[in-house]
N, C-alpha and C positions, 0 to 999 in steps of 0.2 A: 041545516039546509044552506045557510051563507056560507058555511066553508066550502060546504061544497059544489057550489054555486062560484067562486071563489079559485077552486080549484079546476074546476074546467076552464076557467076565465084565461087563466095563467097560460095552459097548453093551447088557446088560440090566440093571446099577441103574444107570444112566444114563437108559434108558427109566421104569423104577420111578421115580425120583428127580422128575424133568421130567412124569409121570403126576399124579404125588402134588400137585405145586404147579399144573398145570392144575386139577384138583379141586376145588383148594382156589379158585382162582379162579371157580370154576363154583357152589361151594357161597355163593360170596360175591355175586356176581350173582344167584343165584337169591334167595338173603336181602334184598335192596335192591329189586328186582323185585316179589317175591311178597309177604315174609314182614312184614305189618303188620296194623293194625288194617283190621274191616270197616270199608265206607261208612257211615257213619251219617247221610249227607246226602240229604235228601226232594228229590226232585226238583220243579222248579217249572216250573205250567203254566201257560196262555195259557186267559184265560176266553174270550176270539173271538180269529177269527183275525188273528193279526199281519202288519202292511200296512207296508215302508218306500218311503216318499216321499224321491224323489231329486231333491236340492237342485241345483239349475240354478247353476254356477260362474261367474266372468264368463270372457270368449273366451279373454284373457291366461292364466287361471289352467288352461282345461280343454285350451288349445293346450301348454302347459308340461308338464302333467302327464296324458297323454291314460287310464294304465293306473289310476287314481284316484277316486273320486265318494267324496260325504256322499248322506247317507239320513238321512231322520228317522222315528224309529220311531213308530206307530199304531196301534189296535186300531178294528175297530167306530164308534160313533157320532164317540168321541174323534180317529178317522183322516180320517172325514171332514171335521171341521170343520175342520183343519192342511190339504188340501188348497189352501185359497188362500192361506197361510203368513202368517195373521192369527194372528202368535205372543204367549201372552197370560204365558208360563211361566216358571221358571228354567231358563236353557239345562245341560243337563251333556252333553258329549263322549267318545264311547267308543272308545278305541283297540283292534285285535283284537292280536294277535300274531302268532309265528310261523307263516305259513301259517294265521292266525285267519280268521273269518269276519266281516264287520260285520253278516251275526245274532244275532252271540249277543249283544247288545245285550237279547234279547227279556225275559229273567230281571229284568232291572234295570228296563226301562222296565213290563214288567207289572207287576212288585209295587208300582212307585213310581201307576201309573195309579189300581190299586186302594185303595192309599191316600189318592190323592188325591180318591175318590169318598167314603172315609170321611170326611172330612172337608167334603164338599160343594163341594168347587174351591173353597176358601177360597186354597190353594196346591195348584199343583201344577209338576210340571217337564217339561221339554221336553228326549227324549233323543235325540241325534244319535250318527251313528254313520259311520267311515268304514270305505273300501273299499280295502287295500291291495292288491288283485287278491293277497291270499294267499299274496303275497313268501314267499321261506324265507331274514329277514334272519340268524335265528341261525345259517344255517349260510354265507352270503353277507353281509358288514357293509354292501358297497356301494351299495346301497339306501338305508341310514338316513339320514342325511344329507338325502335327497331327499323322503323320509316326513317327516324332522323339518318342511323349508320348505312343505310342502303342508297340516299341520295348522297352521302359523301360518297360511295362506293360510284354509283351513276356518274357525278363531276370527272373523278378519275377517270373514267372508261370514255366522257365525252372528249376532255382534252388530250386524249391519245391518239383519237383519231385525228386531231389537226397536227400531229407529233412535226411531220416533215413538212409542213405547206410552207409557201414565200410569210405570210401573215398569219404563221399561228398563234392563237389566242396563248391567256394565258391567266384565264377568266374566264366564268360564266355568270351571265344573268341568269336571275328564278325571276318567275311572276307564279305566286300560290294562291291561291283561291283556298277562301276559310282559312280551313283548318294547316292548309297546305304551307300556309304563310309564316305558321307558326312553326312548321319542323322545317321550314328555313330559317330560322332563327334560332330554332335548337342548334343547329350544323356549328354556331360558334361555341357553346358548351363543349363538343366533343375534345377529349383529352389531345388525339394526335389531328385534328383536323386544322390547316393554316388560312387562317382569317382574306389571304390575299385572294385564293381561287374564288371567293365572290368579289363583286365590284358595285352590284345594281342588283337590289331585290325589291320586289313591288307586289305588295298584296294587296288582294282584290276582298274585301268584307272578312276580314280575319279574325276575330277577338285577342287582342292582343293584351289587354288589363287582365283579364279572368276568364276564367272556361263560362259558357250562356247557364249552365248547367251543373255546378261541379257534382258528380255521379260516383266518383272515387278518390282514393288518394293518389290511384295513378295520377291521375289527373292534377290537380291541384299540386304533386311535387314537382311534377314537369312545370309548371306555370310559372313557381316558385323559383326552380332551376334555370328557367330562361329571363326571366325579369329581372330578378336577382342579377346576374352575369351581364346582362346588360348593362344595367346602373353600376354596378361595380365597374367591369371592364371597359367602360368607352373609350378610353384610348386607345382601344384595340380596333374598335368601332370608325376611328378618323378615315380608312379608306372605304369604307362601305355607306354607297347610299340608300337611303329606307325612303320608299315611298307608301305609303297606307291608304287606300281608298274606300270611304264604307259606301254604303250604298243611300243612306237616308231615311227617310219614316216608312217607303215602300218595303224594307228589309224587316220581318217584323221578327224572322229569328236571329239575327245577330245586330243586335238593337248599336246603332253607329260611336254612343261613346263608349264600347270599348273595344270600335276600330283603331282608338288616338294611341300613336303608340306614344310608353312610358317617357314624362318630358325628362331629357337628359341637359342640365346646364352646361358639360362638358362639351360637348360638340353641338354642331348645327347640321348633321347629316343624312335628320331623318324632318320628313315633311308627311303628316296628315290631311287629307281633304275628306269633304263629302261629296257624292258624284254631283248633289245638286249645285255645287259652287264652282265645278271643272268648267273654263271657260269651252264652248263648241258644243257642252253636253247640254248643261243644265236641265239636267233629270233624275230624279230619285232614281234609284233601280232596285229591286228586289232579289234575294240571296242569288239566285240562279243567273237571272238577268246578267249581272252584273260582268259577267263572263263573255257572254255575246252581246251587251248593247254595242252597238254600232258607234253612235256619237265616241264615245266611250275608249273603245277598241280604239278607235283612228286618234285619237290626242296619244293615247300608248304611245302606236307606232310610228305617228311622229315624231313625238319623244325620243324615239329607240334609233330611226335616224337621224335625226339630230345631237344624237348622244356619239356618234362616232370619228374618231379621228382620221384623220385623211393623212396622217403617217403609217399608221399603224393598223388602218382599216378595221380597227375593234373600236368597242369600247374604249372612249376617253381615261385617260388612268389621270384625268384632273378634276378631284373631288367638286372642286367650287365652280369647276362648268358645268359638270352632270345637276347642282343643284340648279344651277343657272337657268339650266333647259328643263327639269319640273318645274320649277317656279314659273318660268314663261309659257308652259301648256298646261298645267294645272290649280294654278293660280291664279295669275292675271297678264293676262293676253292681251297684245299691245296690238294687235292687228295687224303685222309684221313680220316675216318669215326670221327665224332665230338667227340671229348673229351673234357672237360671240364677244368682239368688239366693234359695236356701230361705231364708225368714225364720227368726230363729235362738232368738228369743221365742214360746212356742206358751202359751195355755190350756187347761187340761186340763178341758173342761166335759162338760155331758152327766148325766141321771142314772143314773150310772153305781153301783156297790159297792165302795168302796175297803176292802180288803184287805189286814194286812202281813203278807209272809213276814220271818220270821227266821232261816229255816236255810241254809246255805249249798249248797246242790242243793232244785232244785223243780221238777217235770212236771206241766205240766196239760194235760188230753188233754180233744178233745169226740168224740163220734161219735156219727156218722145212726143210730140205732138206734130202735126201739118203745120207747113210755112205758112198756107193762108190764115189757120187759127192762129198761130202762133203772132203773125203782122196785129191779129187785131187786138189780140192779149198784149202783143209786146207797149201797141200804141194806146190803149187803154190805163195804165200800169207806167208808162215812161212819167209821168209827173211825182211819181214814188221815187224818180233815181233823185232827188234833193234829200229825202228823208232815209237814205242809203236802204232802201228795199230792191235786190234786183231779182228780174226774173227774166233769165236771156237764153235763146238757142242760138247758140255762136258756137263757130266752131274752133275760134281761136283761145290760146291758156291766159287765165291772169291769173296774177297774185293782189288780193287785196291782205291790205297792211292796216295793222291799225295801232296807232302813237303809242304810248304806254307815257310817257311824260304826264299829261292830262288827264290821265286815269287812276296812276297813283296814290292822289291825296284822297281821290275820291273811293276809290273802293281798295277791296281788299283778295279779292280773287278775280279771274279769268273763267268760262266756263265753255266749250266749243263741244261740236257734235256733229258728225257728218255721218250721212245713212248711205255712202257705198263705200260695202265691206271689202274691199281690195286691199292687197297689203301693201300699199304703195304708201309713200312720206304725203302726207297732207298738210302740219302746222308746220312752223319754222319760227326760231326765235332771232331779231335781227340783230348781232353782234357790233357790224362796222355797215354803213350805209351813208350814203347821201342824199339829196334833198330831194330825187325823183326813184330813188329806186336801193335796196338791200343787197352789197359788196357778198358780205360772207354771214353766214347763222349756222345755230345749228338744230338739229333734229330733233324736235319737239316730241314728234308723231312715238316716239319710245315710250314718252310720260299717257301715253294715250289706254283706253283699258277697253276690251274689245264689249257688247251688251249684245243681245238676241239679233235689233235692230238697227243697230246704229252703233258707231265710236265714240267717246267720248272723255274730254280730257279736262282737267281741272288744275286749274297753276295757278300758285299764292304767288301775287308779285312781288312780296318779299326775298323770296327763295332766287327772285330773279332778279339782283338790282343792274346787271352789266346789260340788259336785252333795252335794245329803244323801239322794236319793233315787235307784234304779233303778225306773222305772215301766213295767209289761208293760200295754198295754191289749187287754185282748180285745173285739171287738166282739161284739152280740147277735148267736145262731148263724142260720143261718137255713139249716139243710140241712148248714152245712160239717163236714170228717172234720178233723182237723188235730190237731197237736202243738207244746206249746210248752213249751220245755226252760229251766232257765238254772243255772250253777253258778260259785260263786267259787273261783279254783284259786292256786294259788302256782306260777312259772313254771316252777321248777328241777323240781318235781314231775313237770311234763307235757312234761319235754323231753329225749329221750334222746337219746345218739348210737352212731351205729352206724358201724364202721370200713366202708367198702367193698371190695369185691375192687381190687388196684392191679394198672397196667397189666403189671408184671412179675412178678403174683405166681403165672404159669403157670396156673392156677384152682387150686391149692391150698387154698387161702384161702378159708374161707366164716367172715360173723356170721353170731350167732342174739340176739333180747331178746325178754324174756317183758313183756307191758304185764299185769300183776298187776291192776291197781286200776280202778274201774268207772265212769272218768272221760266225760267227751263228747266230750273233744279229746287226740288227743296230735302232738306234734311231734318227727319220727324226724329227727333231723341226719344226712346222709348225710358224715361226713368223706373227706375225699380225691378228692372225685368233682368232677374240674374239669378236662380232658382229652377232646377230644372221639374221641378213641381206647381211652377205656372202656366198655365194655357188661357190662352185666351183667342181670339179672334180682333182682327182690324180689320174695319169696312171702308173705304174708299170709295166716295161717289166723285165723278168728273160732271160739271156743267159748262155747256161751251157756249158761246156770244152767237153764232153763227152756225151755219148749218153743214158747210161745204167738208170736204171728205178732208184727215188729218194722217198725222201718222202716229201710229198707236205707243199710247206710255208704256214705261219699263217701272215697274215698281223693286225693290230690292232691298230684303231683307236681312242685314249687314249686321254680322257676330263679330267685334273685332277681334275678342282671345281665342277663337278657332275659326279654321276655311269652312263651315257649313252653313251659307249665305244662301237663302235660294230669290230665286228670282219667277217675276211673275210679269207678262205681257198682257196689256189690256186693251182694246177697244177703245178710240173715246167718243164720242162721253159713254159713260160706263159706269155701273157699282160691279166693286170685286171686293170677295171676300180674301182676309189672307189670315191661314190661320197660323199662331205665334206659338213655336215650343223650341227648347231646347234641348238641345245633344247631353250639353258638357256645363255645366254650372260655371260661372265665375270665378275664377283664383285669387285666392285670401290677397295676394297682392297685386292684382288688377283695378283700375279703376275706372277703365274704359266703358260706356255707356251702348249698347246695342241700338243701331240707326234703322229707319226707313228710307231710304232715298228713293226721291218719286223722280224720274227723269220726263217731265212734260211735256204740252203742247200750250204753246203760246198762251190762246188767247182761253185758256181755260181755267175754270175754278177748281177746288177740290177741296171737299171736307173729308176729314179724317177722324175717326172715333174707335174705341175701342173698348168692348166690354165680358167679363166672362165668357164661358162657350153656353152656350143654352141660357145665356144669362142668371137666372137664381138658382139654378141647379148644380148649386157649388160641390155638395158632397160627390156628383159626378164628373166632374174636374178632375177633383184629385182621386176622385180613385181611378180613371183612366192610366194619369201618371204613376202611379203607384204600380196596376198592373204591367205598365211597360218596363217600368226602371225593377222592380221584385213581385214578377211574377215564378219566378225560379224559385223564391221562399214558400211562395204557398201550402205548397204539397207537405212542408214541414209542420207548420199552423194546423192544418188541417187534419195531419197525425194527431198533434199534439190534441186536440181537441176528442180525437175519438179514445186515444189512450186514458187521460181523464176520464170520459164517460165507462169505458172498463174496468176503470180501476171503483168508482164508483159503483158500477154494477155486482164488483168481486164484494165490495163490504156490505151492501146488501145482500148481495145472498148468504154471507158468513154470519153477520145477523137475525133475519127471518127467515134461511132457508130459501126464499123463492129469487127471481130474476128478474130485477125490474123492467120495464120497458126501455129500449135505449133512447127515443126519442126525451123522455119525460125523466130519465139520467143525466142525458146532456143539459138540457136546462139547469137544473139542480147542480151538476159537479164541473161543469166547463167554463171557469170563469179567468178575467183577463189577469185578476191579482194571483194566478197560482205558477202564472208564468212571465209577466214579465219583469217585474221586479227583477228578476233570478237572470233576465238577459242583460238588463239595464248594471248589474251588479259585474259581472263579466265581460260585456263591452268596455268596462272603468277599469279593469282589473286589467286590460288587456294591454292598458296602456304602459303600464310597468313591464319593466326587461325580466324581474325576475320569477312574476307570473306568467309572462309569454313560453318563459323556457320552461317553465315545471308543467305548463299544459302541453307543451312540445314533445317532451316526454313520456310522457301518459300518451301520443302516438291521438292528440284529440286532432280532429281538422279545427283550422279557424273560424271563430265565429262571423258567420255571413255579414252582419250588422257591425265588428269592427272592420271589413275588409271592405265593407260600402263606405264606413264613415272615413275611411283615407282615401276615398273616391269624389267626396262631396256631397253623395248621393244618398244619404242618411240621416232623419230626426225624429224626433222622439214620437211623435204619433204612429209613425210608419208598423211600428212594432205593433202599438194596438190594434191598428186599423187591418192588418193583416191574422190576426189573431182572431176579429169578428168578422170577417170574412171568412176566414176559416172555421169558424163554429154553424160560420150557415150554410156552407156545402157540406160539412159532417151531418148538421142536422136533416139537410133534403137528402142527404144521397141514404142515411137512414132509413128514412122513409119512406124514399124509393128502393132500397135493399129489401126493409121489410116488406111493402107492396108486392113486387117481383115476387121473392120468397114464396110468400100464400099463392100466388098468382099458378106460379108452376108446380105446386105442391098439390093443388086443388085438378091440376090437368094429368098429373102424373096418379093419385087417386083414382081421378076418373078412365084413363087408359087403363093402370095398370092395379088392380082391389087386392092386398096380400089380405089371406086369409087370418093368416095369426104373426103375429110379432113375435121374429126368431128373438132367442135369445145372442148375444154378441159377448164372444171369448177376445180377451184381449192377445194373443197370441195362435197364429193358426199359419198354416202352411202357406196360405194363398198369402195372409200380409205378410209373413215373412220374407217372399219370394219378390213383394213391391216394395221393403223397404232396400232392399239387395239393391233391387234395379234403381230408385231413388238416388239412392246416396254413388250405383253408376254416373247417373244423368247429372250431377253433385260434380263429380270431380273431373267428370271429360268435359263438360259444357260451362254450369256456372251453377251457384247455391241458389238465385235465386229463382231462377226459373224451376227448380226440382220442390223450391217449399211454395210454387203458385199453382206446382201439380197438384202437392198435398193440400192447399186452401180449395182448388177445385172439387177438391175428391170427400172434403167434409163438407163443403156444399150442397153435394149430391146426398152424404148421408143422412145432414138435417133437412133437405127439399123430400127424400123417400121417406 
């Protein structure tokens, strides 16, 4: 009676047990799925409507590749004039992706049109676009290959057309989207394809490390063939710029690090961001999105005219300003229309009011207000001008100056901030001057980084020992509200650090720091946070002295070894939550520290604290991460765990004759020691060159787990923890197979009552007529679609 007593016990926390880790699976999907930031991306429309013109192939190229076309996109007056492909423009080539459309070209070629209306067609570009008949390469590789030799075939047939113009190209830009990004990058693998006909390629959420999925060995040799060639070939690579965009945590099928493309120490001519770090964007975007966000789109096409030379009316053929001008639109944006070479000598003319401050904190604030309020504010407020506070409606410009002699010993940076975004020079460093007023400086406003709300510029006065002056120049107001900040700080002052929650510390573990003093800037060190199997959350409360309306903090969440920084705008006073994960782990030779910078309000306080997500519900932490970074493993776990339970079931029935239950098999034969060992043994093996090649050979794909562990994104738990995840969807899906089973067994009964149980001939007319057509649907379509007709079809015989 106790055993058996005993034995029931087992099949109900067995169920609880296998319940509990489904859960947590379900909870960890649902978090990677749902649980992100809103869209904050404007959608972009078509001022008329958009027309593509389908570019005529020669016979050779449309007989070759008949499921394929080029389109050139067009609106209105613009569409018609391209109709008899008197092309005047800079060509750029739009790859779709998985299952993409070559409409969605329209985002890029409208914004790029519109611009170039501003401008008066001084420049404008010519957007092409192909037709991959909406392949599904990511989940079939077989294809790329064939996509790759039809966009070289498209470059040739584009540059023909500018064959006679005064400024024909001699070059084309891609921007590919997914998957699209990647058979732009095959194009340099091609045997007879010449590296110079690209100049600029820019992809949009591409996976560039690894396929999300590897599904075949198409796949995975293409990966292989393009990475590989890359790192090998970069020399070849010096005139070609690579820009990479992923989209952020919104993206939840092309998970952002393996937007990065591969770091090459050879050259410096490929640059990765995340959209949430694009200055003008700062927004996640999701796989589609990422295509039409608006924000987004316009730093492109910025980019794309400022990427052009005024000799040549193309594309720059000078590698180091093309990077010059991603780095200034998707990087950090000085709030400055792009120059090439700012002049570095400025005069400071004008009759202006020279002004010196000498105290080390100074706000001058203007606002639109009535003359009469403004007299009573001005006269209220006038006994402030001794302690350098001013607040004036004047319509005339000053420059206030402030020494640097006297501020030297005492601190160790500068910190300034002015809230209108114009892109006009606002600091100035004073070179030569005299005792009333600044001869010659030069242009600070460069070193400046643009934020949602405000500018803002930080200069060590080290860096600077020749400047004897800081010069603010405001211009005459003319309507504008604005604020301009500036304070000298000592660095240790304004830089704390905060331990973070560690991957093992269960959520026990929370900081807390109080920012006491009533700085503009502070800088929270986030120690230990370099793991991309950490999450956590930072809370941030603002308390302020007063009551009166302020202008809202910038907080900013700062990765130094990759651009995926996001950024968060607050209310003050205010608690915001900010949740902490990362892309891209740490580089064994990194030692850079991941920041907080809170950009303030004066007179306010702020506590800073940071503790697990749910606090003690650690084991849901990491399995979130888990799911995000090796949710592509699972489906393997989860084989493996049923094939176990079969295999146990086969020795039971060769023993007693009968069938055991598969629920109460898995329990009994699905255990973690029968596999992992056996990965843990092969991951080790993998690292040797001469086990790499005799698995090469045997034609095995690479093991998933060494191809993470050269990613970073690999340790020893991962294996287990995915293994008991996977024995608890084998065991409920079980459970719910057998449920279902009786379920419709018991309805098909009731419909349909056979009187007597034919007997069943293994060989008959009818199935030989379905294995025919079978093993048709085999060889014109795919294998495995033809063995899920035959899994269907003995469902139906053990359901009847």
């Amino acid at each position: 009676g106790a055993m058996g007593r005993a034995s029931r016990r087992l099949p109900a926390l067995a169920a609880l047990f296998y319940g509990a880790l489904a859960a947590l699976v379900l909870l960890g999907v649902r978090d990677v799925l749902f649980l992100y930031e809103e869209n904050r991306c404007s959608m972009t429309y078509m001022y008329e409507y958009p027309e593509y013109l389908k570019i005529k192939l020669p016979k050779k190229t449309a007989r070759r590749y008949p499921a394929y076309e080029l389109y050139l996109y067009g609106e209105g007056n613009y569409a018609e004039e391209n109709k008899n492909l008197l092309l005047t423009g800079i060509p750029v080539l739009f790859l779709p992706g998985n299952a993409g459309s070559y409409k969605q070209v329209r985002s890029l070629g409208s914004i790029a049109l519109r611009k170039a209306e501003d401008v008066d067609f001084k420049y404008h570009f010519n957007f092409f676009s192909v037709n991959f008949n909406e392949e599904l390469v990511a989940l079939y590789g077989g294809s790329l290959q064939r996509q790759t030799k039809f966009v070289h075939e498209c470059i040739k047939v584009i540059l023909k057309l500018y064959r006679d113009r005064e400024f024909a190209p001699t070059s084309v830009a891609i921007v590919g989207h997914s998957m699209g990004g990647l058979v732009a990058r095959a194009l340099l693998t091609l045997k007879n394809f010449k590296p110079e006909l690209i100049n600029l390629l820019i992809t949009q959420a591409t996976p560039h490390v690894a396929p999300v999925m590897p599904l075949d060995k198409y796949l995975t040799d293409f990966y292989t063939a393009v990475n590989n060639h890359w790192i090998l070939k970069a020399q070849d690579l010096r005139n070609l710029t690579t820009l990479s965009v992923a989209g952020g945590f919104r993206d939840y099928q092309v998970r952002s690090g393996l937007a990065f493309l591969p770091r090459l120490s050879q050259h410096d001519s490929a640059l990765s961001v995340v959209s949430s770090a694009v200055p003008r964007a700062w927004a996640s975007t999701d796989h589609l999105s990422i295509v039409w966000c608006k924000e987004l789109i316009l730093a492109t096409i910025r980019a794309f005219f400022d990427l052009i030379d005024e000799n040549t009316r193309q594309i720059t053929e000078d590698p180091k300003k093309r990077m010059s001008v991603l780095n200034h639109h998707f990087v950090r944006h000085p709030a400055k229309i792009f120059e090439e070479n700012p002049e570095a000598f400025t005069e400071l003319t004008g009759a202006f009011m020279w002004i010196t401050v000498k105290t080390s904190k100074w706000t001058y604030s203007v606002y639109n207000v009535s003359n009469i309020f403004f007299l009573i504010v001005f006269l209220w407020f006038f006994f402030l001008l001794m302690s350098n506070f001013f607040f004036f409606k004047d319509s005339d410009g000053k420059y206030f100056t402030f020494p640097l002699a006297s501020h030297r010993k005492s601190y160790s940076h500068v910190y300034c901030e002015n809230s209108m975004l114009d892109t006009s020079s606002w600091i100035y460093g004073c070179l030569n001057s005299n005792s009333s007023m600044c001869l010659g400086a030069t242009d600070l406003s460069w070193r400046a980084e643009l934020l949602p709300t405000t500018k803002v510029v930080i200069l060590k006065l080290q860096d600077y020992p020749s400047l004897s002056h800081i010069v603010i120049q405001v211009p005459p107001t003319v309507g504008n509200k604005y604020t301009l900040d500036c304070e000298f700080f000592k660095e240790d002052s304004r830089t704390v650090q905060l331990p973070v929650t560690h991957l093992f510390s269960f959520g026990l573990s929370s900081s807390k720091i109080l920012l006491n003093s009533t700085g503009l800037l502070y800088n929270v060190q986030l120690q230990h946070f370099n793991q991309i199997y950490q999450a956590f959350k930072i809370y941030i409360g603002s308390h302020c002295q007063s009551l009166k309306e302020r202008k809202p903090s910038v907080y900013r969440l700062h990765i130094p070894w990759s651009h995926e920084d996001s950024i968060i705008v607050a209310k003050v006073p205010s608690f915001t939550e900010i949740s902490a994960k990362l892309h891209i782990a740490q580089p064994q030779n990194d030692s850079r520290v991941p920041e907080l910078n809170i950009y303030s309000s004066s007179d306010c306080q702020y506590e800073v604290s940071n503790t697990n997500l749910f606090c003690s519900y650690y084991p849901y932490i990491l399995v979130f991460q888990i799911i995000r970074f090796h949710a592509g493993a699972l489906p393997v776990y989860i084989v493996s765990n049923i094939l176990l339970t079969y295999g146990g079931q086969l020795s039971t029935l060769i023993s007693t004759g009968q069938c055991s239950d598969f629920s109460l098999e898995l329990v009994r034969t699905a255990k973690p020691y029968k596999v992992e060992p056996l990965i843990s043994i092969v991951v080790f093996l993998q690292g040797f060159n001469w086990f790499r090649e005799i698995w090469e050979s045997l034609s095995l794909p690479e093991v998933d787990a060494a191809v993470l562990s050269s990613q970073d994104a690999w340790f020893p738990l991962v294996s287990l923890m995915l293994f008991l995840f996977g024995t608890g969807i084998a065991y409920w899906s079980g459970v719910f197979f057998s449920t279902s089973l009786r379920l419709f067994s018991s309805l098909w009964l009731t419909l349909i009552r056979p009187t007597v149980l034919q007997k069943d001939k293994l060989i008959t007319p009818r199935r030989l007529c379905g294995v025919l057509s079978l093993a048709l649907v085999s060889w014109t379509t795919c294998g495995a679609f033809a063995v899920f007709i035959i899994y269907l079809q003995y469902l139906f015989k053990v359901m009847k």
